[in-house]
Backbone as a ProteinNet text record, in pm:
[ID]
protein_1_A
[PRIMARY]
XXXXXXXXXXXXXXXXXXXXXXXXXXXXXXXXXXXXXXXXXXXXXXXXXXXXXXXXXXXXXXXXXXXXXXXXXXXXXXXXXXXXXXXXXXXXXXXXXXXXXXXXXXXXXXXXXXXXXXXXXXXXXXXXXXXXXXXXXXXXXXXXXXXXXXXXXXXXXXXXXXXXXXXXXXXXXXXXXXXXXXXXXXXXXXXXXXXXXXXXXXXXXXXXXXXXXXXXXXXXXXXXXXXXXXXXXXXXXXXXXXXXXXXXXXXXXXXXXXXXXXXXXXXXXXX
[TERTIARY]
635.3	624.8	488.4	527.1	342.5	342	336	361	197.5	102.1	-3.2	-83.7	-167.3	-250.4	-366.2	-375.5	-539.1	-684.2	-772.6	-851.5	-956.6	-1027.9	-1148.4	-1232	-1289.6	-1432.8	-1316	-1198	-1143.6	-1006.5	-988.3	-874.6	-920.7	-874.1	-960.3	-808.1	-747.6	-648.7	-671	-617.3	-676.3	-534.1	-457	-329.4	-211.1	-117.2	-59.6	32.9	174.1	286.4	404.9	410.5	516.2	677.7	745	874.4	970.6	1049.1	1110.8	1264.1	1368	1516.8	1595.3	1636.7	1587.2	1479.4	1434.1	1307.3	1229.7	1185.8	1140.7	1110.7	1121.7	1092.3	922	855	730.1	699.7	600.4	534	364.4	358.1	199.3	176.3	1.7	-36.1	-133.1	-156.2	-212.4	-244.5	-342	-454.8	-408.3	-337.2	-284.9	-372.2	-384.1	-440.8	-545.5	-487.4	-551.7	-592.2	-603.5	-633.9	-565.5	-466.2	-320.9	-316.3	-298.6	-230.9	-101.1	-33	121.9	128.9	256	310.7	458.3	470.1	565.4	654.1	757.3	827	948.9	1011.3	1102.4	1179.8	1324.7	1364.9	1478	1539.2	1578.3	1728.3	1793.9	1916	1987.5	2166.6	2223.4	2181.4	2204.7	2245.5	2314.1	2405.7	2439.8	2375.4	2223.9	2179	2014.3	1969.1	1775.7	1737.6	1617	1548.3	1410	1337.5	1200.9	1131.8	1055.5	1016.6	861.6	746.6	630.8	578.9	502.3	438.7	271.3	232.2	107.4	9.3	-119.2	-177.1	-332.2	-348.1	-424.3	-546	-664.7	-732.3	-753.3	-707.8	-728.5	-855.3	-926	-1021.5	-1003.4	-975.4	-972.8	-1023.5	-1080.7	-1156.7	-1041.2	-1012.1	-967.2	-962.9	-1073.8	-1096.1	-1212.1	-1193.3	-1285.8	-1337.8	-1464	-1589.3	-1625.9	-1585	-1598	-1700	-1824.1	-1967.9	-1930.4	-1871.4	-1814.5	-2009.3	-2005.4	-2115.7	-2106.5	-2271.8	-2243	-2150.7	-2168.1	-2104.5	-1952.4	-1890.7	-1734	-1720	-1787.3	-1724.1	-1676.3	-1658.9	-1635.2	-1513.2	-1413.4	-1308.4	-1324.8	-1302.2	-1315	-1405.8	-1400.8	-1534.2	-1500.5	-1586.5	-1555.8	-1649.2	-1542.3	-1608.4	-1741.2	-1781.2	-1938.1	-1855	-1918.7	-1831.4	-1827.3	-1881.1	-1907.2	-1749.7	-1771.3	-1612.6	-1480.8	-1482	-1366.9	-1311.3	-1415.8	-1381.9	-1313.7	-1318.7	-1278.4	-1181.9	-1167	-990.8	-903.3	-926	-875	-682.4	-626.8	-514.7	-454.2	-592.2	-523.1	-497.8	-552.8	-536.1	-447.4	-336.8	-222.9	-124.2	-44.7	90	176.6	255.2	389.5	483.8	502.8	612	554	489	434.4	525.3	479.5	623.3	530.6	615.3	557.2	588.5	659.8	701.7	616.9	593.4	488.2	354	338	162.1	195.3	273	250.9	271.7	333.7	381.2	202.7	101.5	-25.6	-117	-66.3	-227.9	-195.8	-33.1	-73.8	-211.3	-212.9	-352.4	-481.9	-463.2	-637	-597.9	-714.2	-705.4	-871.7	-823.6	-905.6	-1033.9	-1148.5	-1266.9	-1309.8	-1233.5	-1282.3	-1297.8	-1451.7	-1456.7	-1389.2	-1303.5	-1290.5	-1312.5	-1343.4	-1416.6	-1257.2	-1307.6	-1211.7	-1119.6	-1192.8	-1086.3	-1013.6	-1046.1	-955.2	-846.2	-861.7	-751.2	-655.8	-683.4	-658.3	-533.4	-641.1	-571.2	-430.3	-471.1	-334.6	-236.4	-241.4	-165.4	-68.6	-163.3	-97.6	-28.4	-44.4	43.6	189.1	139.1	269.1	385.6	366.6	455.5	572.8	449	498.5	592.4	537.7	592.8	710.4	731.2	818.7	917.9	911	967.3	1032.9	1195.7	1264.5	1273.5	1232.6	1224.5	1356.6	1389.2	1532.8	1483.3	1552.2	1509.6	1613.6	1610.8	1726.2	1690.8	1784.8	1825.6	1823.7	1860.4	1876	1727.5	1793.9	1636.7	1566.6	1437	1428.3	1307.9	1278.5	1177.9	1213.5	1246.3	1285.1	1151.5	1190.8	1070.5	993.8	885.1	808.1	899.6	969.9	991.6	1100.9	1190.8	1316	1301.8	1229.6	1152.7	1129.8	1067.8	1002.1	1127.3	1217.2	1365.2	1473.9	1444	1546.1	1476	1348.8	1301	1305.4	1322.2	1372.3	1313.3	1325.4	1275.9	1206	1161.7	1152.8	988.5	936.6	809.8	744.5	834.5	770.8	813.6	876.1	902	792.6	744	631.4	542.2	503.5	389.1	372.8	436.6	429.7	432.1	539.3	498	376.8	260.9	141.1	62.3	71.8	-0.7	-1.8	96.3	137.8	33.8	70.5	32.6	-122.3	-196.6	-320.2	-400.1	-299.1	-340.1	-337.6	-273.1	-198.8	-323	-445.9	-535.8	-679.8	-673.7	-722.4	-795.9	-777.7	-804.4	-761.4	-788.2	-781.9	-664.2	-564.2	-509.1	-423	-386.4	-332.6	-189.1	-120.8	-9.7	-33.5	18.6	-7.4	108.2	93.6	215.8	208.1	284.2	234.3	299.8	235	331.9	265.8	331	303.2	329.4	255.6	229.8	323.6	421.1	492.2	409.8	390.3	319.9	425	540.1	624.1	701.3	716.6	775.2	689.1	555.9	500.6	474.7	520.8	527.7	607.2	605.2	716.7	791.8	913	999.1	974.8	901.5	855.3	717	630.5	500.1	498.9	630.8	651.3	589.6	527.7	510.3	625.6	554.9	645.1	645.9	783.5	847.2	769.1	672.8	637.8	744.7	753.6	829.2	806.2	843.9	864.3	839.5	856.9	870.3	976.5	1015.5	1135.4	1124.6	1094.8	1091.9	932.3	919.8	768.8	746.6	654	590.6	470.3	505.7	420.5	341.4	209.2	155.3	37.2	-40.9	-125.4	-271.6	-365.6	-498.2	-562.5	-688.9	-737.3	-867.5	-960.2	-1098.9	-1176.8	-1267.2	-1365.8	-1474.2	-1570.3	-1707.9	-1764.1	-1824.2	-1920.3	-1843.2	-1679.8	-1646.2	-1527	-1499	-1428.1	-1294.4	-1178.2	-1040.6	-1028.5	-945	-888.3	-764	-744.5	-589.4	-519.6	-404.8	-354.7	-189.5	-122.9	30	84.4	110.7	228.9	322.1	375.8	474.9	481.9	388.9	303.5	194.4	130.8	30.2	-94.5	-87.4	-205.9	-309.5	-439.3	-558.3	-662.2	-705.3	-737	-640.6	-664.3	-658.1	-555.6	-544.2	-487	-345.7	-279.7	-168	-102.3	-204.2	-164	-232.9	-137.2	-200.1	-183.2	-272.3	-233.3	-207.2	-77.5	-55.7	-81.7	-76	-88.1	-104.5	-208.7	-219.9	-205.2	-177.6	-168.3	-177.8	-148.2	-187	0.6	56.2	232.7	340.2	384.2	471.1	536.3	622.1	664.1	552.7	485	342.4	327.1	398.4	345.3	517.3	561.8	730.9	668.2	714.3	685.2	766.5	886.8	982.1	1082.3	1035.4	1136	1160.4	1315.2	1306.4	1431.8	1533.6	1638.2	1707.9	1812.4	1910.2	2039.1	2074.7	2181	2320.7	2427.3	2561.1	2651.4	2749.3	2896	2881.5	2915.9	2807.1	2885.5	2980.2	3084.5	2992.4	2875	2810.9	2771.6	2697.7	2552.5	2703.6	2613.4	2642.5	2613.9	2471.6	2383.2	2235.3	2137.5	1990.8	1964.2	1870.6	1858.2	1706	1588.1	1473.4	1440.4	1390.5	1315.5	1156.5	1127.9	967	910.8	849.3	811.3	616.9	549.6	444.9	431.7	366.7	378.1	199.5	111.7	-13	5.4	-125.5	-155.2	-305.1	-262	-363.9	-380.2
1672.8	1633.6	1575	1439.1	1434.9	1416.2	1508	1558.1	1546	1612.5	1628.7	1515.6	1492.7	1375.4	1356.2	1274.7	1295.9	1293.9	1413.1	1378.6	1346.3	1243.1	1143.7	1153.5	1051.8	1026.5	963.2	959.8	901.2	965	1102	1187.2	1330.5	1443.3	1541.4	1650.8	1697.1	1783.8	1890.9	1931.5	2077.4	2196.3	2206.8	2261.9	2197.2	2277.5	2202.6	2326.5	2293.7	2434.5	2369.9	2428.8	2301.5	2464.3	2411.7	2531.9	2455.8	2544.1	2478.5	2569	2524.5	2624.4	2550.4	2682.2	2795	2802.8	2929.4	2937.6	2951.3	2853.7	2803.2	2968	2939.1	3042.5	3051.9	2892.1	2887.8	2745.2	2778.6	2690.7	2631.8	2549	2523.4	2359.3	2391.6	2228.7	2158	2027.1	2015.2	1850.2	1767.8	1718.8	1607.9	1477.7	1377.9	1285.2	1172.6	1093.6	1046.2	995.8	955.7	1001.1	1147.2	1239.6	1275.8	1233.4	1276.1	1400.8	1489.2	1644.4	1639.7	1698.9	1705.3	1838.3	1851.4	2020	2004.8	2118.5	2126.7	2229.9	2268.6	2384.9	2381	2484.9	2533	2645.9	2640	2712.9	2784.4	2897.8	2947.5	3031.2	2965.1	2999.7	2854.5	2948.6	2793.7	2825.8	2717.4	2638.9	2564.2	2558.9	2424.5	2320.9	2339.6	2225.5	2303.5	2209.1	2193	2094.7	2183.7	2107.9	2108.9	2068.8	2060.9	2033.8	2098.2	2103.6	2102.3	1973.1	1960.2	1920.1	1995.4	1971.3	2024.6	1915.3	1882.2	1878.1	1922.1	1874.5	1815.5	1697.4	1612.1	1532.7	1517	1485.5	1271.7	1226.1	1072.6	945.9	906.4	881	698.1	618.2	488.7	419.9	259.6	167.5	58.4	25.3	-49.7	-206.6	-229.4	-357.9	-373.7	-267.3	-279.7	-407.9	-367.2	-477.9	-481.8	-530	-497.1	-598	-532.5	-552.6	-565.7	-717.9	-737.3	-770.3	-753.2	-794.9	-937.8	-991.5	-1142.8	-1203.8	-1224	-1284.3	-1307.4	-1166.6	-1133.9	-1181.7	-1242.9	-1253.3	-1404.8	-1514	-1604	-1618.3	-1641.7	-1635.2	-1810.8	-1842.3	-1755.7	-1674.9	-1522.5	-1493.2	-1362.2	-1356	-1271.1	-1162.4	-1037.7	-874.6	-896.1	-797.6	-793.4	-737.8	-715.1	-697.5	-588	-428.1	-326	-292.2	-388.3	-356.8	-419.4	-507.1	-588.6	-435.6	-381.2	-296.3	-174.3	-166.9	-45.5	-62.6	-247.5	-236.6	-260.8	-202.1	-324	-334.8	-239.5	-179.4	-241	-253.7	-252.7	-428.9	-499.5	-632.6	-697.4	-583.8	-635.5	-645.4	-747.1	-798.2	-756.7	-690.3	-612.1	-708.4	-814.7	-926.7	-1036	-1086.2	-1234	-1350.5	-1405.3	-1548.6	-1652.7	-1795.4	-1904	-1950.6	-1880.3	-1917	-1804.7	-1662.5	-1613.1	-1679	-1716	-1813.8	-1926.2	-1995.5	-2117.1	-2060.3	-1995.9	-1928.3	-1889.8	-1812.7	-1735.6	-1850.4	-2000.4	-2091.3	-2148.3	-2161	-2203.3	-2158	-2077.1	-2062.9	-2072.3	-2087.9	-2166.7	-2319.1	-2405.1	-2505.7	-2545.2	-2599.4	-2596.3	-2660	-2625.5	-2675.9	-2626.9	-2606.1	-2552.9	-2422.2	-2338.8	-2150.3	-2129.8	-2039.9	-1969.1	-1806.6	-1811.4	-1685.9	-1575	-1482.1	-1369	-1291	-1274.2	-1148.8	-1278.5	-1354.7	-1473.9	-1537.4	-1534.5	-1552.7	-1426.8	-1327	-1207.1	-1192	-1229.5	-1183.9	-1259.1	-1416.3	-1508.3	-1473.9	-1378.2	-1407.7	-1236.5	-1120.3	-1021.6	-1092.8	-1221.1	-1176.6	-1318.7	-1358.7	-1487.5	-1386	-1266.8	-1220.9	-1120.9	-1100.6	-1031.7	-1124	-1262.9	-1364.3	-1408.9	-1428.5	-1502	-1414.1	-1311.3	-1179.9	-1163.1	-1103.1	-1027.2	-848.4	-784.7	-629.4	-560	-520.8	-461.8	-285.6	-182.9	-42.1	-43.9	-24.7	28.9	185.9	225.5	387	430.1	280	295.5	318.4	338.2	364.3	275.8	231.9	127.3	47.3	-46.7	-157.4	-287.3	-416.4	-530.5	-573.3	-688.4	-716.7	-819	-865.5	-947.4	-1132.5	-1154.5	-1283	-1258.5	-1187	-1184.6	-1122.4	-1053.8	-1034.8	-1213.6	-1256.2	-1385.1	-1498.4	-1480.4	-1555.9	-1562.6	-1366.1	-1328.2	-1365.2	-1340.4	-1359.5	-1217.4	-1082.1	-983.4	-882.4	-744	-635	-492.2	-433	-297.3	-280.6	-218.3	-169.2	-192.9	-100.4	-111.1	-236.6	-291.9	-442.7	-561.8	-504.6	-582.2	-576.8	-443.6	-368.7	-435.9	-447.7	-467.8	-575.5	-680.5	-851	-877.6	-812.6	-913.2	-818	-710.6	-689	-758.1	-828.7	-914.7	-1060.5	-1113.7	-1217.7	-1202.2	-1094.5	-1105.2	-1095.8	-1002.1	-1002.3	-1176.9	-1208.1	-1356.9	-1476.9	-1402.8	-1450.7	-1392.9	-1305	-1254.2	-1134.6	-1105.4	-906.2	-853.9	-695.8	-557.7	-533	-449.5	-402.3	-256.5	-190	-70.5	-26.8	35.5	84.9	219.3	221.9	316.9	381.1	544.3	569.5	675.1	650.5	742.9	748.8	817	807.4	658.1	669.6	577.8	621.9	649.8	642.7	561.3	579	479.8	506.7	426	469.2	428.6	396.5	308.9	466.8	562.6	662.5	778.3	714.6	844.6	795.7	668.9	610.4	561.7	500.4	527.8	387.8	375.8	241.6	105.8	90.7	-36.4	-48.3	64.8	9.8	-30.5	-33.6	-14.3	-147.6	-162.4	-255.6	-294.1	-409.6	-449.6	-301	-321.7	-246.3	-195.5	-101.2	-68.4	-71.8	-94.8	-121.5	28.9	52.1	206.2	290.1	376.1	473.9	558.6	688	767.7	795.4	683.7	763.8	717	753.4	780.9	598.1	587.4	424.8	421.7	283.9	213.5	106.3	52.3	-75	-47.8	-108.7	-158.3	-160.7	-171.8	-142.2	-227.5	-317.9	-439.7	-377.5	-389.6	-393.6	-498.6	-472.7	-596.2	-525.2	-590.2	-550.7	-531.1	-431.1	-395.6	-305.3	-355.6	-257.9	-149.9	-173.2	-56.8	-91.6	51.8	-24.5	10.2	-128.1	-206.8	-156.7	-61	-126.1	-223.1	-312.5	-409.6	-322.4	-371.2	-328.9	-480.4	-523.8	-606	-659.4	-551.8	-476.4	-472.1	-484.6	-448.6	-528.7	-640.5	-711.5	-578	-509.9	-399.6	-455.8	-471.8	-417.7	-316.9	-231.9	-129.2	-17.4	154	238.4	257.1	170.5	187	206.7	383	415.6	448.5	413.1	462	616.3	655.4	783.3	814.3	770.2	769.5	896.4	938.1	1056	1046.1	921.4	897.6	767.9	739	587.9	609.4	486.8	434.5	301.7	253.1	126.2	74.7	144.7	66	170.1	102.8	210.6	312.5	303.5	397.3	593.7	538.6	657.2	689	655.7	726.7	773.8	843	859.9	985.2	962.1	1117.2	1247.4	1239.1	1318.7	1272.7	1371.6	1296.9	1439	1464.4	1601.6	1578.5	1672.8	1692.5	1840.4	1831.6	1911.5	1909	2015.9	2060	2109.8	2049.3	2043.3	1910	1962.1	1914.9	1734.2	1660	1492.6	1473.2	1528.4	1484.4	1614.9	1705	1777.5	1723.7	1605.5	1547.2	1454.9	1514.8	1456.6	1337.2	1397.9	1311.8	1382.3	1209.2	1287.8	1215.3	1253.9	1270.1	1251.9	1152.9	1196	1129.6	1241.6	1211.4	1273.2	1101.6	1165.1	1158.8	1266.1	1243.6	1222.4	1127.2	1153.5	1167	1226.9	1250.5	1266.8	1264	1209.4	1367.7	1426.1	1578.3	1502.6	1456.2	1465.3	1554.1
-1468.6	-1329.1	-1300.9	-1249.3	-1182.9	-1050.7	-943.7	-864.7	-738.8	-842	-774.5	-737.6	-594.6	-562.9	-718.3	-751.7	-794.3	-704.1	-673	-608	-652.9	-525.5	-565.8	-443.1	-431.8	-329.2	-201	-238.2	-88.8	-44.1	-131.2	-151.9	-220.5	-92	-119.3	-111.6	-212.6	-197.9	-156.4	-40.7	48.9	8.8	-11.1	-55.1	-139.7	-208.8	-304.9	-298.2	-259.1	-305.9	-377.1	-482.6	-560	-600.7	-560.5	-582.7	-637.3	-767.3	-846.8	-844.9	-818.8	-798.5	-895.7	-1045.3	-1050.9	-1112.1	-1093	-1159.2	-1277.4	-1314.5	-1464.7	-1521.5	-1636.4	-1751	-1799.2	-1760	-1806.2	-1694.1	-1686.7	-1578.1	-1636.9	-1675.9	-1726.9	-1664.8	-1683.1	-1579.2	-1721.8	-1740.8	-1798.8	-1768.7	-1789.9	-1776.5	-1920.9	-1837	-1953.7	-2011.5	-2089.8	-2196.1	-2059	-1933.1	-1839.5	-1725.2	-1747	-1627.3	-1531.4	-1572.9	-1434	-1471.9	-1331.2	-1360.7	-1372	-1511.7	-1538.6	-1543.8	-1445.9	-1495.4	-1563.1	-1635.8	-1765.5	-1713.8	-1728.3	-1710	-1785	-1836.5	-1905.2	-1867.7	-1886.1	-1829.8	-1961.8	-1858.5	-1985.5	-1956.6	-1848.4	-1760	-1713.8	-1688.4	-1677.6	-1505.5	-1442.6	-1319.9	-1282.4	-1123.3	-1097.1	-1037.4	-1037.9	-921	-986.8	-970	-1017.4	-899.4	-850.1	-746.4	-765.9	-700.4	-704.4	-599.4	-541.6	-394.7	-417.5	-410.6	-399.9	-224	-173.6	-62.1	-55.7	-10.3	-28.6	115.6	122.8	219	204.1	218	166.7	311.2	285.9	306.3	293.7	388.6	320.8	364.2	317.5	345.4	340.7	372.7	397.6	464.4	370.2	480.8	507.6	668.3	688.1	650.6	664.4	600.7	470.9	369.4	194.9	213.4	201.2	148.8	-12.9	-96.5	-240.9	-288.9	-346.2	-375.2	-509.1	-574.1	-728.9	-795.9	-903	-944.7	-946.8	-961.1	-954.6	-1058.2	-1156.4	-1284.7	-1260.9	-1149.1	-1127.3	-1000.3	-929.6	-773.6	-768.9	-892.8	-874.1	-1019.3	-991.5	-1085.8	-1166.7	-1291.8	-1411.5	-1464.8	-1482.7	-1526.7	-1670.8	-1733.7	-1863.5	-1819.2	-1894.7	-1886.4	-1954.3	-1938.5	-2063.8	-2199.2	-2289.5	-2388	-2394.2	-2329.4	-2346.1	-2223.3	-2142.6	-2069.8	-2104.2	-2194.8	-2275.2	-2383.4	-2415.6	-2514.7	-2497.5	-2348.1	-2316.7	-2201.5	-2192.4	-2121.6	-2188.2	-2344.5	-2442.3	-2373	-2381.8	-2311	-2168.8	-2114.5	-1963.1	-1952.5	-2048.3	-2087.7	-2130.6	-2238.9	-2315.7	-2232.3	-2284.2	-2252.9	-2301.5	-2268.6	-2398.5	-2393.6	-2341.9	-2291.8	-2231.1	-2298.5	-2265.3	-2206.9	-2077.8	-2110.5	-2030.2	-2046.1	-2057.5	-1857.4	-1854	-1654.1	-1590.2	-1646.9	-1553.8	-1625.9	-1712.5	-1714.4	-1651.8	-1611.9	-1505.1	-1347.6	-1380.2	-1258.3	-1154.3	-1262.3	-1233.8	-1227.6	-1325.1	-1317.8	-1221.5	-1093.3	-955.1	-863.2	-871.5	-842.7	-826.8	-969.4	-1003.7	-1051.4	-1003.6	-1008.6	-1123	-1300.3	-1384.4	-1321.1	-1357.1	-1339.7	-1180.4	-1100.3	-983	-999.6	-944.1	-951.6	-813.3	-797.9	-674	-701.3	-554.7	-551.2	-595.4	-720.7	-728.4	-686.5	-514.8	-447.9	-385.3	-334.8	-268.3	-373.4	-464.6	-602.3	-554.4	-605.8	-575.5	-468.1	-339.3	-220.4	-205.9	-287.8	-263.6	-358.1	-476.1	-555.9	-487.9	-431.5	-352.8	-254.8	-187.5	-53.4	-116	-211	-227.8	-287.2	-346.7	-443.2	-286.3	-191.7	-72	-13.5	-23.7	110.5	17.7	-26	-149.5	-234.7	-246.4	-323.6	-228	-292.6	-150.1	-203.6	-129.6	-209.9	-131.2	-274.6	-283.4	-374.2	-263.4	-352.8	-427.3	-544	-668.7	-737.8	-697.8	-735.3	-906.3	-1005.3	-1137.9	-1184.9	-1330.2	-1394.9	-1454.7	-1480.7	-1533.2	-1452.7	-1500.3	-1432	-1512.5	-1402.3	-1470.3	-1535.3	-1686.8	-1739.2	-1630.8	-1630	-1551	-1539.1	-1653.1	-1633.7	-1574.8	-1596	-1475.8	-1346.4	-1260.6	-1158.2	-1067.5	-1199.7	-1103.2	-1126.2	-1197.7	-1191.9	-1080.9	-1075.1	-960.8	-826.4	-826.9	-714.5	-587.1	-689.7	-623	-690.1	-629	-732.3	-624.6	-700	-639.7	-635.2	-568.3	-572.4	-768.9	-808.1	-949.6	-1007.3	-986.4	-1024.4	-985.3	-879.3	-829.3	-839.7	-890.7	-959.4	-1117.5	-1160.2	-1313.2	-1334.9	-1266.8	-1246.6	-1209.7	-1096.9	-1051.1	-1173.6	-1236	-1401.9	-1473.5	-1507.7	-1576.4	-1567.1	-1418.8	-1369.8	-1391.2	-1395.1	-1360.5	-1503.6	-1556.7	-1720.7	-1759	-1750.3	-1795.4	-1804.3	-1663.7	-1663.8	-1722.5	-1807.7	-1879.5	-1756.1	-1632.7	-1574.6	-1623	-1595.3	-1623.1	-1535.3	-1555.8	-1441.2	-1475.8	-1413.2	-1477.7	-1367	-1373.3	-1336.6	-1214.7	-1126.8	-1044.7	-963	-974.2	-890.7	-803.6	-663.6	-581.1	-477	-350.7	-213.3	-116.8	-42.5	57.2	215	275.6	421.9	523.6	584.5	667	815.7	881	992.4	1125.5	1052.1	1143.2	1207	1145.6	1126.8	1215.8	1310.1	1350.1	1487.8	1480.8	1656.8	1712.3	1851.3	1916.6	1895.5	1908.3	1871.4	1943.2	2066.3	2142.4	2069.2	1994.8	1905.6	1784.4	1710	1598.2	1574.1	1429.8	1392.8	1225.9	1194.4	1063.6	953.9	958.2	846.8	731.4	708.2	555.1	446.8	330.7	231	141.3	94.4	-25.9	15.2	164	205.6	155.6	163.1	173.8	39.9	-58.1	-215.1	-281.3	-399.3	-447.6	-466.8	-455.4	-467.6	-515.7	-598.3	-683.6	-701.4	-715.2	-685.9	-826.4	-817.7	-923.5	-884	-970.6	-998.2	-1073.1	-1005.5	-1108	-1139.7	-1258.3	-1254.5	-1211.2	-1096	-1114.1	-1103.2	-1189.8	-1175.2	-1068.8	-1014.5	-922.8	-846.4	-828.6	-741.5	-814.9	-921.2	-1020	-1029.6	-1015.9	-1004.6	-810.6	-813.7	-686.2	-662.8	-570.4	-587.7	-471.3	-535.8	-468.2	-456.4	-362.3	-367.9	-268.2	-395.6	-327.5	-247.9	-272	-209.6	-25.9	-33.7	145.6	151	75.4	57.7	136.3	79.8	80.5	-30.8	29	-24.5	-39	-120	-116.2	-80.7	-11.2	-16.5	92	212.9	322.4	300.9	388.3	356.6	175.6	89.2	-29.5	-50.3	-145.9	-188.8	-361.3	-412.2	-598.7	-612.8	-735.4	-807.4	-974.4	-1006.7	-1154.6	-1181	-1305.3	-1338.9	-1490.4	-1533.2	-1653.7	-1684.1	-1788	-1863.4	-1855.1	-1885.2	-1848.8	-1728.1	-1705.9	-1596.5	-1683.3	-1816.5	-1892.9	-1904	-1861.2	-1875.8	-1714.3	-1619.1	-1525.1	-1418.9	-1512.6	-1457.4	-1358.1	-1206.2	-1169	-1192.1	-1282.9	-1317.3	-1423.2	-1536.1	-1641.2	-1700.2	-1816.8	-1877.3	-1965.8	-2048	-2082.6	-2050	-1999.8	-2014.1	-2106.8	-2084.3	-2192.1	-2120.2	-2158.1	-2039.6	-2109.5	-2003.1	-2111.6	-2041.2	-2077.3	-2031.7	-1892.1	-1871.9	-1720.9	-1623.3	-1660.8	-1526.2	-1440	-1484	-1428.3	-1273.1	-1184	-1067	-1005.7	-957.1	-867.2	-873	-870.1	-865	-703	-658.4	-503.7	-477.3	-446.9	-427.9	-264.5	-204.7	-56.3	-61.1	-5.7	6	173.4	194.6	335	361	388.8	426.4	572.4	611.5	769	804.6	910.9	947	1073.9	1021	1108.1	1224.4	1330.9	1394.1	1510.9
[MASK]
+++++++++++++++++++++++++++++++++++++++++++++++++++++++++++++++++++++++++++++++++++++++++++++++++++++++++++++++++++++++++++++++++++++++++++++++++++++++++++++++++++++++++++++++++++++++++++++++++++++++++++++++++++++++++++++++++++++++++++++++++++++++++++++++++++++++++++++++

């Protein structure tokens, strides 16, 4: 399970009650390749129904409008890591599925011989995938690869997550995989204030993380043409989405048991 917030300088976990029906046989937490807290449990009785009940109370710290202080060398796109940071994204760089329509697809953007400034690359390539993408939630398992995403023209939070990785890798950034809740704010006011629709509410959501010098990892979400921290809440990162499942396991049962899996997420705002 990766269940728990990770806390940082802008996320301060104040309580954590996680209840599991029935009740595991062994319960242990442990501290993954990338610092995510995973808990393990095993059980050792039949059941008809396994649930899992995590509720959290969290501290969130967000700037509305992030000012990101890139070092010089990085605030003007094309620009190369130092080599002491090439070496140590070696990962967050690779392509597991390279294709020739998301690299044309990413050099709309830049135009050769002209520098543009980084986060403005950035910002256009977050909000075209928003304006242009139609986001569809899918219940199956899975994440489409990056070139059929940008074929269909459709896709899920993590579909969109892993396409602008792609896209950004493509241009030789850092970027990493991220998964977590999301904040609906549409959901805590009244229906004549509502504003536009947040996208990946109700179940766990996913967006992405770039390095740039000076100001560390970024995260962007797509999905919501979010920059920075606003309304996100990270639970786990990684280098591919396969590494940051918030619930994965095996059971044992005759193959016609398995029913239905069911996930609701609620964030809700204590003022």
């Amino acid at each position: 399970m990766m269940f728990r917030p990770r806390s940082s300088h802008d996320l301060r976990l104040v309580t954590m009650q996680l209840k599991i029906t029935p009740e595991p046989a062994r319960l242990r937490w442990l501290h993954d390749i990338f610092d995510n807290s995973v808990a393990v449990a095993t059980f050792d009785s039949q059941a008809a129904e396994l649930t899992f009940e995590s509720e959290v109370t969290l501290e969130h710290f967000e700037a509305p409008q992030p000012d990101y202080a890139l070092e010089r060398y990085a605030a003007t796109f094309p620009f190369a890591y130092t080599n002491e940071e090439a070496s140590d994204l070696v990962n967050a760089r690779n392509r597991p599925e390279p294709d020739g329509d998301v690299d044309a697809w990413a050099k709309r953007f830049v135009t050769p011989g002209e520098p543009m400034g980084t986060m403005a690359l950035l910002r256009k390539i977050n909000q075209a995938i928003n304006d242009d993408f139609k986001y569809v939630r899918r219940t199956e398992k899975g994440v489409n690869r990056p070139a059929d995403t940008l074929r269909l023209r459709t896709g899920s939070c993590r579909d969109f997550a892993v396409f602008m990785m792609d896209v950004v890798r493509s241009l030789g950034l850092a970027a990493r995989f991220v998964s977590g809740y999301i904040f609906v704010p549409e959901l805590d006011v009244p229906l004549e204030t509502k504003r536009d629709a947040t996208r990946g509410g109700g179940a766990t959501h996913a967006w992405l993380q770039i390095y740039l010098p000076g100001a560390g990892w970024v995260d962007f979400d797509p999905t919501n043409s979010i920059i920075g921290n606003r309304h996100l809440i990270r639970v786990a990162v990684a280098w591919d989405h396969h590494q940051a499942l918030p619930l994965w396991g095996t059971w044992n049962g005759e193959p016609g048991s398995f029913r239905s899996l069911d996930v609701e997420v609620s964030v809700t705002e204590n003022r």
